[in-house]
DSSP file (Angstrom, degrees, kcal/mol; ACC not computed):
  #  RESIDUE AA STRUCTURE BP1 BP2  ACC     N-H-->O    O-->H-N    N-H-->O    O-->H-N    TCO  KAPPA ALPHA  PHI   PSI    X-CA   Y-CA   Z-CA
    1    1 A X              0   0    0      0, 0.0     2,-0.2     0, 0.0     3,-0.1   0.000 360.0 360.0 360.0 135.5   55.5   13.5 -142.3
    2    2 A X     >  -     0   0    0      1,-0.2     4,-1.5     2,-0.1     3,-0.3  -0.466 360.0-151.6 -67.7 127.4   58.1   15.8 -143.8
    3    3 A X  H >> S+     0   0    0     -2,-0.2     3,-2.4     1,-0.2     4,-1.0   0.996  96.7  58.7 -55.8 -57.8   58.3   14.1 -147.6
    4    4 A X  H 34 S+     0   0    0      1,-0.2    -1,-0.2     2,-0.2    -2,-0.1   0.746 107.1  49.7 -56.9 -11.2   62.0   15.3 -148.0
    5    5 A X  H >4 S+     0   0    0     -3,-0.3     3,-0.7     1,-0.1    -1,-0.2   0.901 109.9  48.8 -63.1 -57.1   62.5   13.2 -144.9
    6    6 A X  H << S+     0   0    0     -3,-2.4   125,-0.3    -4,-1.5     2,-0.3   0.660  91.2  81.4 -46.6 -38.0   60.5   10.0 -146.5
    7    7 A X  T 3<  +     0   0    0     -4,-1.0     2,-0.6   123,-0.1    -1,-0.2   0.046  65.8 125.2 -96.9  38.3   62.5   10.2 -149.6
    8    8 A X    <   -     0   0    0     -3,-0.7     2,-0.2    -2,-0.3   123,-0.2  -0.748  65.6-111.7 -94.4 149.6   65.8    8.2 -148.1
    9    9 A X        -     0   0    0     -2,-0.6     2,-0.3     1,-0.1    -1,-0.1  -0.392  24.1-117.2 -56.0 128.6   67.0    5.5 -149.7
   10   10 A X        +     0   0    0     -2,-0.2    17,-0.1     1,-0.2    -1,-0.1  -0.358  47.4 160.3 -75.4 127.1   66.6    2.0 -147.8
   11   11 A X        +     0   0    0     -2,-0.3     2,-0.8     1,-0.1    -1,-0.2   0.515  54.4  28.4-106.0-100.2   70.5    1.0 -147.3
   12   12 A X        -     0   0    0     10,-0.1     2,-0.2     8,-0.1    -1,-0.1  -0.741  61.0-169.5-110.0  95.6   70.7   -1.8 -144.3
   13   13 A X        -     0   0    0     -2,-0.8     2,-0.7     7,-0.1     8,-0.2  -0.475  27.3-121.9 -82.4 137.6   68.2   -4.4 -143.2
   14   14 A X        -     0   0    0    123,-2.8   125,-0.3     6,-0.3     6,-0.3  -0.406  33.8-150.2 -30.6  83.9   68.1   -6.5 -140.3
   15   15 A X  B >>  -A   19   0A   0      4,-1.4     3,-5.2    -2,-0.7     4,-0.7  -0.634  30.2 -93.4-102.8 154.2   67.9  -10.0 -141.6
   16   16 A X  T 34 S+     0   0    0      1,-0.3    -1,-0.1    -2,-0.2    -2,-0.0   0.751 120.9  45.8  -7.8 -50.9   66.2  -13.1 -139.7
   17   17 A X  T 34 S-     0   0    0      1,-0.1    -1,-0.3     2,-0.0    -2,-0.1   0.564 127.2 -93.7 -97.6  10.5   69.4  -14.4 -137.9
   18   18 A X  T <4 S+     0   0    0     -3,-5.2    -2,-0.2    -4,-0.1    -1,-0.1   0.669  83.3 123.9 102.7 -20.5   70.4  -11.1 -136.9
   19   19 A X  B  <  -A   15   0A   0     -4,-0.7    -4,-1.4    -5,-0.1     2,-0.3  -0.334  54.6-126.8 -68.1 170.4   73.1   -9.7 -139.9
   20   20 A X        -     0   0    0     -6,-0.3     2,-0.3     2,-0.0    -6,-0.3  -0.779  31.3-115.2 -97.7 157.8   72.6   -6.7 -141.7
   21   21 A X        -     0   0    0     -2,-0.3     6,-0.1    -8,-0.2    -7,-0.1  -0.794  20.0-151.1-104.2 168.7   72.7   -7.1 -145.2
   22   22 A X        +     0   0    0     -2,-0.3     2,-0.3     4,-0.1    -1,-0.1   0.501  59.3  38.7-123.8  27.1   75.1   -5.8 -147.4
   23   23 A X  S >> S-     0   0    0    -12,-0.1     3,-2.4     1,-0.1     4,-0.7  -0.976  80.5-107.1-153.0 142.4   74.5   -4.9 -150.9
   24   24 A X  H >> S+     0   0    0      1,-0.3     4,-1.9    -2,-0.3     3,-0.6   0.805 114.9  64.7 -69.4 -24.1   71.5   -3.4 -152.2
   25   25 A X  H 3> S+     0   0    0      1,-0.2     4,-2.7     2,-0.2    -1,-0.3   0.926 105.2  50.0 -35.4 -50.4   70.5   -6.8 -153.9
   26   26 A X  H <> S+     0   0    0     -3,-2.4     4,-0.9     1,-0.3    -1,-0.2   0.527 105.2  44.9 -88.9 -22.9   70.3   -7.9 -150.8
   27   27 A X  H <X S+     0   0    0     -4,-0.7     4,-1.0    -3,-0.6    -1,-0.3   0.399 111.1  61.6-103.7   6.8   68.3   -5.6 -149.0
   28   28 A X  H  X S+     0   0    0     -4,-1.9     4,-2.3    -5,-0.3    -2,-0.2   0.865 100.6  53.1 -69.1 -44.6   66.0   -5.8 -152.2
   29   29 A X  H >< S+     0   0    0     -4,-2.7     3,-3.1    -5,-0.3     4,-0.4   0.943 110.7  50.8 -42.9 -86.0   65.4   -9.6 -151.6
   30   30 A X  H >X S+     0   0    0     -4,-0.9     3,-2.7     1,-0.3     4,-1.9   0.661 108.7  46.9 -31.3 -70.5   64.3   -8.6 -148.0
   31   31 A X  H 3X S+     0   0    0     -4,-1.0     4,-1.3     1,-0.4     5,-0.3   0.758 111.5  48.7 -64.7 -36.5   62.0   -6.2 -148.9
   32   32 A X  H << S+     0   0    0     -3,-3.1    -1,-0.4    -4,-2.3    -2,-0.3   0.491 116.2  48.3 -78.1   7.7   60.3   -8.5 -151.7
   33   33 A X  H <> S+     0   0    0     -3,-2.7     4,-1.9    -4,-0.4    -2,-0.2   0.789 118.8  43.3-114.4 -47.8   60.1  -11.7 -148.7
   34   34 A X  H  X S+     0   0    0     -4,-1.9     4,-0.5     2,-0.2    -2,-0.2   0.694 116.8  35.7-102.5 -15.1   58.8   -9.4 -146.6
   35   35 A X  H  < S+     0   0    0     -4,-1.3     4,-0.3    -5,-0.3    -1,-0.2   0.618 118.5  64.1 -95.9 -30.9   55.9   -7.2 -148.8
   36   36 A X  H >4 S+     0   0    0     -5,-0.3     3,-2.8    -4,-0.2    -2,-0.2   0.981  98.4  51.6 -55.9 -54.9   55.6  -10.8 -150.2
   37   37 A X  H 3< S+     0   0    0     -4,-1.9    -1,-0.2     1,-0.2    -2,-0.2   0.588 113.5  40.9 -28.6 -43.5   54.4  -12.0 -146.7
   38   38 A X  T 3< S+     0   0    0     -4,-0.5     2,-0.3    -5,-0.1    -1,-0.2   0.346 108.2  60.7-118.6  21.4   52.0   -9.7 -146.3
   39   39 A X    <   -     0   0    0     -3,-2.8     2,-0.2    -4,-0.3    -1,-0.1  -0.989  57.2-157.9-148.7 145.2   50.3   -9.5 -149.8
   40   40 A X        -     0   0    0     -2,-0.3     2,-0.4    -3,-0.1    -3,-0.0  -0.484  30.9-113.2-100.5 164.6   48.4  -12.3 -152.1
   41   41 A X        -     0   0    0     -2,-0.2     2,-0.2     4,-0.0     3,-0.1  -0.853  48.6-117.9-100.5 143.2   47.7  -12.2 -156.0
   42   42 A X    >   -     0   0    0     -2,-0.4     3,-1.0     1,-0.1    -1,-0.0  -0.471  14.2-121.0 -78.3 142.9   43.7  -11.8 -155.9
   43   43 A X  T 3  S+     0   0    0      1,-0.3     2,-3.1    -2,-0.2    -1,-0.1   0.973 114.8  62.6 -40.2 -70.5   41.7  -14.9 -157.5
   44   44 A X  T 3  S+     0   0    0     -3,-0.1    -1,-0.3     3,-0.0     2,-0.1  -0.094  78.7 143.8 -78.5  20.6   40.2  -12.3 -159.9
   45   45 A X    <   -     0   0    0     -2,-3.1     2,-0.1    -3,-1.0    -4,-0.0  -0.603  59.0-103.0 -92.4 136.8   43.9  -11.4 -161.5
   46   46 A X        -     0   0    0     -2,-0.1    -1,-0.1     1,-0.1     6,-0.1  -0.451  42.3-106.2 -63.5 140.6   44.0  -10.7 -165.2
   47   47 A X    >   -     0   0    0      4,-0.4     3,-4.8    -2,-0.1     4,-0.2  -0.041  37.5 -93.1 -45.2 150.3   45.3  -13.5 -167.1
   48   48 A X  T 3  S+     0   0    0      1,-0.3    -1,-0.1     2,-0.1    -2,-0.1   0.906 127.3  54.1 -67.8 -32.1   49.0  -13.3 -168.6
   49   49 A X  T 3  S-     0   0    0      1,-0.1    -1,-0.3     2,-0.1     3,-0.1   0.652 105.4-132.7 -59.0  -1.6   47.8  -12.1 -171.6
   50   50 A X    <   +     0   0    0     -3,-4.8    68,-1.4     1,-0.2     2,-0.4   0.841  48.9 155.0  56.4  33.1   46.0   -9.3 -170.0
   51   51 A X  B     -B  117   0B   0     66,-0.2     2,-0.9    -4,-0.2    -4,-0.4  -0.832  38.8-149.0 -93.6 129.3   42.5  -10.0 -172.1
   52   52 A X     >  +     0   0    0     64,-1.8     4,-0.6    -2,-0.4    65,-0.0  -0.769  33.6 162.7 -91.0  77.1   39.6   -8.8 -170.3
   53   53 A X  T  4  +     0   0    0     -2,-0.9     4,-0.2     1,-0.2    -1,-0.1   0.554  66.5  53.8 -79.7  -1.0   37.4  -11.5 -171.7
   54   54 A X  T  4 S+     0   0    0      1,-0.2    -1,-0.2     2,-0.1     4,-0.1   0.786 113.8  40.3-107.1 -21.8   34.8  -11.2 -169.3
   55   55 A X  T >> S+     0   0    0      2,-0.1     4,-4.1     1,-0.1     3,-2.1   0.560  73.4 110.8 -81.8 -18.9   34.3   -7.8 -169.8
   56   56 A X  H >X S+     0   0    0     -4,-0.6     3,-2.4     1,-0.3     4,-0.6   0.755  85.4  56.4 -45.0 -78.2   34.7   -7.5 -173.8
   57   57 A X  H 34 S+     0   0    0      1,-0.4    -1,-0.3    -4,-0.2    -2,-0.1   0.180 108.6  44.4 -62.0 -22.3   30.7   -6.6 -173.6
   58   58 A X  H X> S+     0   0    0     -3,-2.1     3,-0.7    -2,-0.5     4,-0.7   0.584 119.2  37.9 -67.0 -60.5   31.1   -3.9 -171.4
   59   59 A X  H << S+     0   0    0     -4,-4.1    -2,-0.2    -3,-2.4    -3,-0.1   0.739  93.0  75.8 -95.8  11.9   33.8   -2.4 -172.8
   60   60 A X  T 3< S+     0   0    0     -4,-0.6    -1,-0.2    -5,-0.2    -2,-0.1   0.531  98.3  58.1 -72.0 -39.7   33.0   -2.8 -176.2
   61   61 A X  T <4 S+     0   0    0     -3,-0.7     2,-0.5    -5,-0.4    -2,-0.2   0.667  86.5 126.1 -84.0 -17.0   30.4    0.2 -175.1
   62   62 A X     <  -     0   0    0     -4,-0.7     2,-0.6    51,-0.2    51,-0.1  -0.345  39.2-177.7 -77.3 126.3   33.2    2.2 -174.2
   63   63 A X        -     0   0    0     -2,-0.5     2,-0.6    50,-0.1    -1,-0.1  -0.817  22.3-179.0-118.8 147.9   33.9    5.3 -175.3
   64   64 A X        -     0   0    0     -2,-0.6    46,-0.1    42,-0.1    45,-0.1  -0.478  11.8-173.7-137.9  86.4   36.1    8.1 -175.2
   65   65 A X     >  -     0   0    0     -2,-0.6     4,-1.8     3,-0.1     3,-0.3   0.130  43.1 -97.5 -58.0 166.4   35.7   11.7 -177.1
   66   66 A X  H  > S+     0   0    0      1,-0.2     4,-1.2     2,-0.2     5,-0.3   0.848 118.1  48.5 -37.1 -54.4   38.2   14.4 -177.2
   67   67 A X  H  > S+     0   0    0      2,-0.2     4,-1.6     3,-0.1    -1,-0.2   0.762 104.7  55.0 -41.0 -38.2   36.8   16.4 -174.5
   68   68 A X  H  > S+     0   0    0     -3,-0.3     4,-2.8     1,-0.2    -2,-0.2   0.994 113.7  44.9 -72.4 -71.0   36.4   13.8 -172.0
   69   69 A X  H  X S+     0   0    0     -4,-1.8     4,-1.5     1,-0.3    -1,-0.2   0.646 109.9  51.7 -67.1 -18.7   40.1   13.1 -172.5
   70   70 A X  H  X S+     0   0    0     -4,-1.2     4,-2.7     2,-0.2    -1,-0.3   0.835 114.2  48.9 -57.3 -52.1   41.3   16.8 -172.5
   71   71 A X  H  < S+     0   0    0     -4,-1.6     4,-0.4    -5,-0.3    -2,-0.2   0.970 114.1  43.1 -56.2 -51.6   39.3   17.0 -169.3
   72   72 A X  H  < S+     0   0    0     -4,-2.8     3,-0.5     1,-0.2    -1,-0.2   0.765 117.1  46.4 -42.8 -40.1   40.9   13.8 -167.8
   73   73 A X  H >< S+     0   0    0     -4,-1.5     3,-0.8     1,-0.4    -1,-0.2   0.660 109.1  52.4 -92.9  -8.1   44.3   14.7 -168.9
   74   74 A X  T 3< S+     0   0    0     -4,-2.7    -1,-0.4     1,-0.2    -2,-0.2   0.724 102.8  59.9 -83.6  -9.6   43.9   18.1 -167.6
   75   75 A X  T 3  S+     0   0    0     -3,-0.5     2,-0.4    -4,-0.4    -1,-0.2  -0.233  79.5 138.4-122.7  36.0   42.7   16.7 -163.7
   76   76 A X    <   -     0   0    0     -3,-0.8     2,-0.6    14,-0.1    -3,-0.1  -0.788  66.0-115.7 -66.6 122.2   46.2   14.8 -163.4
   77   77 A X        -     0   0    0     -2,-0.4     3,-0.4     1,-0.2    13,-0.1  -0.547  32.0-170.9 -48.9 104.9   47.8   15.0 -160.2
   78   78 A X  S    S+     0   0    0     -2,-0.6    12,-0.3     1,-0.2    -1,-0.2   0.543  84.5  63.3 -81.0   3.0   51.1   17.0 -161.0
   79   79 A X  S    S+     0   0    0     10,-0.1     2,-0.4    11,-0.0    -1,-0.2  -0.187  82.7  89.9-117.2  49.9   52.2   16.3 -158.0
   80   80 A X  S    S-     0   0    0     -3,-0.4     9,-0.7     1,-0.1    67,-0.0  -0.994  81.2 -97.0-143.2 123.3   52.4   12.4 -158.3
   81   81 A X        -     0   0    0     -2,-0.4     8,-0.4     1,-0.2     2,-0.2   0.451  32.3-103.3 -53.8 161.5   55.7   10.8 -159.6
   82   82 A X        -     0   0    0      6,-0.2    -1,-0.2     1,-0.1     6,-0.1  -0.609  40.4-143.7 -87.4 170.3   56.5    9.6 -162.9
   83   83 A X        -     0   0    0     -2,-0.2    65,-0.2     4,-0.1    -1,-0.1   0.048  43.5 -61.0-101.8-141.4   56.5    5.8 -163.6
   84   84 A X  S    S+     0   0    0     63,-0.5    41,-0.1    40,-0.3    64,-0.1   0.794 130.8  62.3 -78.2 -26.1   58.2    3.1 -165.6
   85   85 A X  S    S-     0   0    0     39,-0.2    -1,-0.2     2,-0.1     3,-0.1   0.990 103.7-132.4 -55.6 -58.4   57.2    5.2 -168.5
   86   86 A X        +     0   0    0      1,-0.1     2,-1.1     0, 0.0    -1,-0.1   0.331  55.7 138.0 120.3   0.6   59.0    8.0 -167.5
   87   87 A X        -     0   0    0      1,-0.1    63,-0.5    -6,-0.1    -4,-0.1  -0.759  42.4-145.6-128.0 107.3   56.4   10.5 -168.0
   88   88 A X     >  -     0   0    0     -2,-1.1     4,-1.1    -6,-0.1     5,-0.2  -0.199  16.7-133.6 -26.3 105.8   55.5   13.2 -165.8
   89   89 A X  H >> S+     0   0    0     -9,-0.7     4,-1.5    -8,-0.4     3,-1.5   0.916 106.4  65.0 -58.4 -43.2   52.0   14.3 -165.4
   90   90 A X  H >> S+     0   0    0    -12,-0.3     3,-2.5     1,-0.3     4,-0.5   0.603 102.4  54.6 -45.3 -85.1   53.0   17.8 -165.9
   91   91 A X  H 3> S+     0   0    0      1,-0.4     4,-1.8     2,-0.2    -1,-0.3   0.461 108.3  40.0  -0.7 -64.3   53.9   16.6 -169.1
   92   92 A X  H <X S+     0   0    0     -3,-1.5     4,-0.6    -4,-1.1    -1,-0.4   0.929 112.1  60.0 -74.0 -38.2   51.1   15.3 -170.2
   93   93 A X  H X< S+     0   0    0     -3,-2.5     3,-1.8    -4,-1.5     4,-0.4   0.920 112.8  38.1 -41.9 -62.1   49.2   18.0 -168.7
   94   94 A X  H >X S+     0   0    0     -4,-0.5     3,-1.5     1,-0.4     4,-1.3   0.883 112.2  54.9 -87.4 -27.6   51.1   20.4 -170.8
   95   95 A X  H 3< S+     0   0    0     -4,-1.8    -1,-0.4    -5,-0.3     7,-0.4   0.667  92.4  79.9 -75.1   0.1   51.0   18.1 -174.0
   96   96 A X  T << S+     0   0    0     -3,-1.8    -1,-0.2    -4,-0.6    -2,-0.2   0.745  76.8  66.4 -66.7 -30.4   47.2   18.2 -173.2
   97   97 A X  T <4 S+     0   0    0     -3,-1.5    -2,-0.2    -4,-0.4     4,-0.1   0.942  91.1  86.9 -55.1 -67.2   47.1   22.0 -175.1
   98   98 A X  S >X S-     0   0    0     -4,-1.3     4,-2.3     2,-0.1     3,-2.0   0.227  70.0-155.9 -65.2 124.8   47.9   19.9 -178.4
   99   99 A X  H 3> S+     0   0    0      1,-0.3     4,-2.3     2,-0.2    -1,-0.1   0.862  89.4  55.2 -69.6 -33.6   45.1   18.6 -180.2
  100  100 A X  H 34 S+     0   0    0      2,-0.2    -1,-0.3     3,-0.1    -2,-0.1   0.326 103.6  52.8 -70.8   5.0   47.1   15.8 -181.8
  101  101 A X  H X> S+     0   0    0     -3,-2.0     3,-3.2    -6,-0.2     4,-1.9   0.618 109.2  49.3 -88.3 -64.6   48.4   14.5 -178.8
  102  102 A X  H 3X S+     0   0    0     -4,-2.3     4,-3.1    -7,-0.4     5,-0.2   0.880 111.7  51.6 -35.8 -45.5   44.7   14.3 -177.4
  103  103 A X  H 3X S+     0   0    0     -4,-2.3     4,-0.6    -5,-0.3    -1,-0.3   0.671 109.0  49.7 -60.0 -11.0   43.6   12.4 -180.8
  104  104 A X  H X> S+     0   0    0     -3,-3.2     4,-1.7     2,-0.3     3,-1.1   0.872 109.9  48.3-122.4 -41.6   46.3   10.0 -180.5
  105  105 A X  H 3X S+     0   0    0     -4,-1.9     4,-2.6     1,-0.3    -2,-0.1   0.706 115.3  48.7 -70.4 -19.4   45.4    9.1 -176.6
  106  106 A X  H 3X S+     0   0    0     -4,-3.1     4,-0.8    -5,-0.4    -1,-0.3   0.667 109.8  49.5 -97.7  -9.8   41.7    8.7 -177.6
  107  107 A X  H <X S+     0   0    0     -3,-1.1     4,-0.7    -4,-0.6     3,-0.4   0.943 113.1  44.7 -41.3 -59.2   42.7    6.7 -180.3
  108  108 A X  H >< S+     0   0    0     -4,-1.7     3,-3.9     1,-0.3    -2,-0.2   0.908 118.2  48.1 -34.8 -75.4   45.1    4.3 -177.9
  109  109 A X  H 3X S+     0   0    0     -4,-2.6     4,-2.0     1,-0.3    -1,-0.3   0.519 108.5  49.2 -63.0 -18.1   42.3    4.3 -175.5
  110  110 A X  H 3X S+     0   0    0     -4,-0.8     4,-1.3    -3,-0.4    -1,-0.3   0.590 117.8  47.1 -87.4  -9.6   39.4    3.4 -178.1
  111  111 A X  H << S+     0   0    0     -3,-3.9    -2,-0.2    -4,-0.7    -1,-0.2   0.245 103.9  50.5-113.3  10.7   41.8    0.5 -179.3
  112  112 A X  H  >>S+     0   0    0     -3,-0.2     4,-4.7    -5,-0.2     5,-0.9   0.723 119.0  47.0 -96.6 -39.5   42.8   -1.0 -176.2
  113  113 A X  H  <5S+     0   0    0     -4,-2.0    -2,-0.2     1,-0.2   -51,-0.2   0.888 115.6  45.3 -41.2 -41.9   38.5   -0.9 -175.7
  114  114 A X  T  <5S+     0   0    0     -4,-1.3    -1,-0.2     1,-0.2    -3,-0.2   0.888 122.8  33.1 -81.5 -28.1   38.0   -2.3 -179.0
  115  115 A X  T  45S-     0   0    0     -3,-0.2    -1,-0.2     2,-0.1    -2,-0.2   0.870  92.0-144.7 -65.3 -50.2   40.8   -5.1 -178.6
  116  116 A X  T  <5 +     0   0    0     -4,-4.7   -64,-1.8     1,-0.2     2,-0.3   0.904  60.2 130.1  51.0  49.2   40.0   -5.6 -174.5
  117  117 A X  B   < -B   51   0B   0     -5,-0.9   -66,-0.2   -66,-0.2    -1,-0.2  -0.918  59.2-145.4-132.2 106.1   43.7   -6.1 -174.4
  118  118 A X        -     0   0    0    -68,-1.4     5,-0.1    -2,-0.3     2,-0.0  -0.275  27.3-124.0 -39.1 120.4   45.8   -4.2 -171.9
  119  119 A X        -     0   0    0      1,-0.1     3,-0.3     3,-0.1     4,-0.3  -0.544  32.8-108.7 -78.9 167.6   49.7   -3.3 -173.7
  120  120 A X  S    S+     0   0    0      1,-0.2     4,-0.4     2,-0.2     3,-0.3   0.647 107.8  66.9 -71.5 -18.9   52.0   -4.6 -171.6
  121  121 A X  S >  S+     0   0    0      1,-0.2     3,-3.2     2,-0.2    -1,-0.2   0.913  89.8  56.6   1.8-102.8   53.2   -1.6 -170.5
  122  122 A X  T 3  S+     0   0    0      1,-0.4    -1,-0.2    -3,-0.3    -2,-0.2   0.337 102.5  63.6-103.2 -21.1   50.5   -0.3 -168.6
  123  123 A X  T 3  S+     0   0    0     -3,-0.3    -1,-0.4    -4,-0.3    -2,-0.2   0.907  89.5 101.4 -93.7 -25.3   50.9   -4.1 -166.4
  124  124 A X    <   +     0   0    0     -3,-3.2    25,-0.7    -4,-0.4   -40,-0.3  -0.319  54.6 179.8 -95.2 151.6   54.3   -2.7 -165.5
  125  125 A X        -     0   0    0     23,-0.2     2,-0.6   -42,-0.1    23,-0.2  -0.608  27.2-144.4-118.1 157.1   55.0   -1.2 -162.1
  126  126 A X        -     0   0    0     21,-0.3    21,-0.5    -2,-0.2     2,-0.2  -0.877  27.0-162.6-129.5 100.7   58.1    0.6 -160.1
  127  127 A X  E     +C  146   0C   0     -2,-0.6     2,-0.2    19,-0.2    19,-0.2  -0.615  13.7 173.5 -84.7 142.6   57.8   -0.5 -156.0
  128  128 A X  E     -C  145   0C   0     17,-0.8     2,-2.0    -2,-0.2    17,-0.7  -0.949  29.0-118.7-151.0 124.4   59.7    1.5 -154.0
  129  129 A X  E     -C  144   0C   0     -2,-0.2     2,-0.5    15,-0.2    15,-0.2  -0.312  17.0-153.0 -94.9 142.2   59.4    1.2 -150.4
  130  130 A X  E     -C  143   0C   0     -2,-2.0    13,-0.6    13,-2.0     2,-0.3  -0.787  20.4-125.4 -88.4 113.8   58.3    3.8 -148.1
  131  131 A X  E     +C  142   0C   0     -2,-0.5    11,-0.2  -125,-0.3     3,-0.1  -0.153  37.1 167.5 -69.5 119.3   59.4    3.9 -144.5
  132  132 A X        -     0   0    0      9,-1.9     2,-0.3    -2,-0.3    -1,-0.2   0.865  55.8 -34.8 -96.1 -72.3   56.0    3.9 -141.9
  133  133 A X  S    S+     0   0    0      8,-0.5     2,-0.3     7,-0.2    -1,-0.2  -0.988  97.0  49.5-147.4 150.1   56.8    3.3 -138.5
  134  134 A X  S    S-     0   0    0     -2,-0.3     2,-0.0    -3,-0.1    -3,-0.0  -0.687  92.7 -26.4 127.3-178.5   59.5    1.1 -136.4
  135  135 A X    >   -     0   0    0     -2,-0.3     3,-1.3     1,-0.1     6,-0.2  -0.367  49.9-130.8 -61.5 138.4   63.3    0.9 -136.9
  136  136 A X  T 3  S+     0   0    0      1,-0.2    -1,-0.1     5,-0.1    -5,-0.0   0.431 102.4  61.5 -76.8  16.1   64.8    1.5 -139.9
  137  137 A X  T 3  S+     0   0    0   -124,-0.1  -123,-2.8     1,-0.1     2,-0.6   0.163  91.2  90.4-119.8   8.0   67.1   -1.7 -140.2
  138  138 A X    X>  -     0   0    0     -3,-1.3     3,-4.2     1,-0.2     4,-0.6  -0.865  67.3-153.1-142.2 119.5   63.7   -3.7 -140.1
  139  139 A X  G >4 S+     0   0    0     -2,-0.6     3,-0.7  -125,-0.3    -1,-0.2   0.771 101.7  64.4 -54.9 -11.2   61.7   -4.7 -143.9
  140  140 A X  G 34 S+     0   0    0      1,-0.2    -1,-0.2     3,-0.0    -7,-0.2   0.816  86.6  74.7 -87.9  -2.1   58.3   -4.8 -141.8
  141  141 A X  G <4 S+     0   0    0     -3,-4.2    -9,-1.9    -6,-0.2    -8,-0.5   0.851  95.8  59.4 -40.4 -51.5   59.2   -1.0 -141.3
  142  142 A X  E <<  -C  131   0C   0     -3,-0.7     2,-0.4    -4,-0.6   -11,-0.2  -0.160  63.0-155.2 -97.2 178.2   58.1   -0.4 -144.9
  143  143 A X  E     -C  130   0C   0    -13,-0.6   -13,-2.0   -15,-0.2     2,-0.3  -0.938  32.3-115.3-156.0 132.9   55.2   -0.7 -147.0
  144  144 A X  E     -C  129   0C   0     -2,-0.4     2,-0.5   -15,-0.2   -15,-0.2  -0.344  26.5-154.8 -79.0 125.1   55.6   -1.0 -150.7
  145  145 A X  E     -C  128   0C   0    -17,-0.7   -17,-0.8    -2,-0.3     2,-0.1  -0.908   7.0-136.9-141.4 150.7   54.4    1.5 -152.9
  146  146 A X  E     -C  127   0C   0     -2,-0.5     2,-0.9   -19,-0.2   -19,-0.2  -0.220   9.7-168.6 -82.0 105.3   53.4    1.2 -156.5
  147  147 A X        +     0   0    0    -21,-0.5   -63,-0.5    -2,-0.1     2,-0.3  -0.833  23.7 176.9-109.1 103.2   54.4    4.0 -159.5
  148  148 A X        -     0   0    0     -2,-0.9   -23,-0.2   -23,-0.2     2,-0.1  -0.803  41.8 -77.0 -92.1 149.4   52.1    3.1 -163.0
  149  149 A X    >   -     0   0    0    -25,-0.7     3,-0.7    -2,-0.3    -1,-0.1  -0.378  36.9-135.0 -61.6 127.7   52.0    5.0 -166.0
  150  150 A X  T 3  S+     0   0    0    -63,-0.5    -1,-0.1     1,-0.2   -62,-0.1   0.615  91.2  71.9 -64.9 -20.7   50.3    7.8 -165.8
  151  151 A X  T 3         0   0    0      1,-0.2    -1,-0.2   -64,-0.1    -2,-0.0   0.946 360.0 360.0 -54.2 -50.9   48.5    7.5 -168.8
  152  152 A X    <         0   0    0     -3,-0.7    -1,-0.2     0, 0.0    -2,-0.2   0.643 360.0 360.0 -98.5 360.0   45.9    4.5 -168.1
């Protein structure tokens, strides 16, 4: 599928009795009833505080040098959206050269290990739905997908 094709904006869905709706509120509602419908929160879901308490022992071990994380940030997909962050892996890619950016990312990442607390950030998401197959006036048309900050 041609992307620039993919990339239209969802205007007017079909609703249950047969209207269209008519303000983008309103075909956002749709889209969450209907991506709601067909997806569950897993048992296993981090708690609202985001503590990985079952894990502290495990990650407690973790570590993460300078290299590793030059390497990582250098094998970012540049061709994968930014998120609620706002930040473009090319960015980070290129902020990868600087050796004070790297220290500060293995710092983050060695104090969210030492913590085993997720910021709150990193929980947030930007859904945007993608058309797959069917009519376009109809939410089961789409399938939600998911932008995270690219960092974690």
């Amino acid at each position: 599928m041609n992307k620039k094709k993919s990339n239209k904006i969802v205007s007017c869905l079909r609703k249950a009795n047969g209207q269209t709706t008519t303000c983008p509120k309103d075909t956002a509602d749709l889209l969450v009833e209907s991506f709601d419908s067909v997806f569950t929160l897993r048992e296993e879901a981090l708690n609202e505080n985001c503590v990985l308490e079952n894990m502290a022992e495990q990650i407690n071990e973790f570590t993460v040098g300078n290299e590793e994380g030059v390497q990582q940030l250098n094998s970012l997909n540049i061709y994968k959206a930014a998120g609620p962050d706002s930040l473009h892996p090319v960015t980070i890619k290129t902020l990868a050269e600087n050796e004070n950016f790297v220290i500060a990312v293995t710092v983050l990442f060695q104090a969210v290990a030492s913590t085993c607390c997720i910021p709150n950030s990193w929980k947030r998401a930007v859904v945007t739905a993608l058309h797959k197959k069917g009519p376009l006036n109809d939410a089961c048309s789409y399938r939600p997908i998911s932008l995270t900050c690219i960092l974690p």
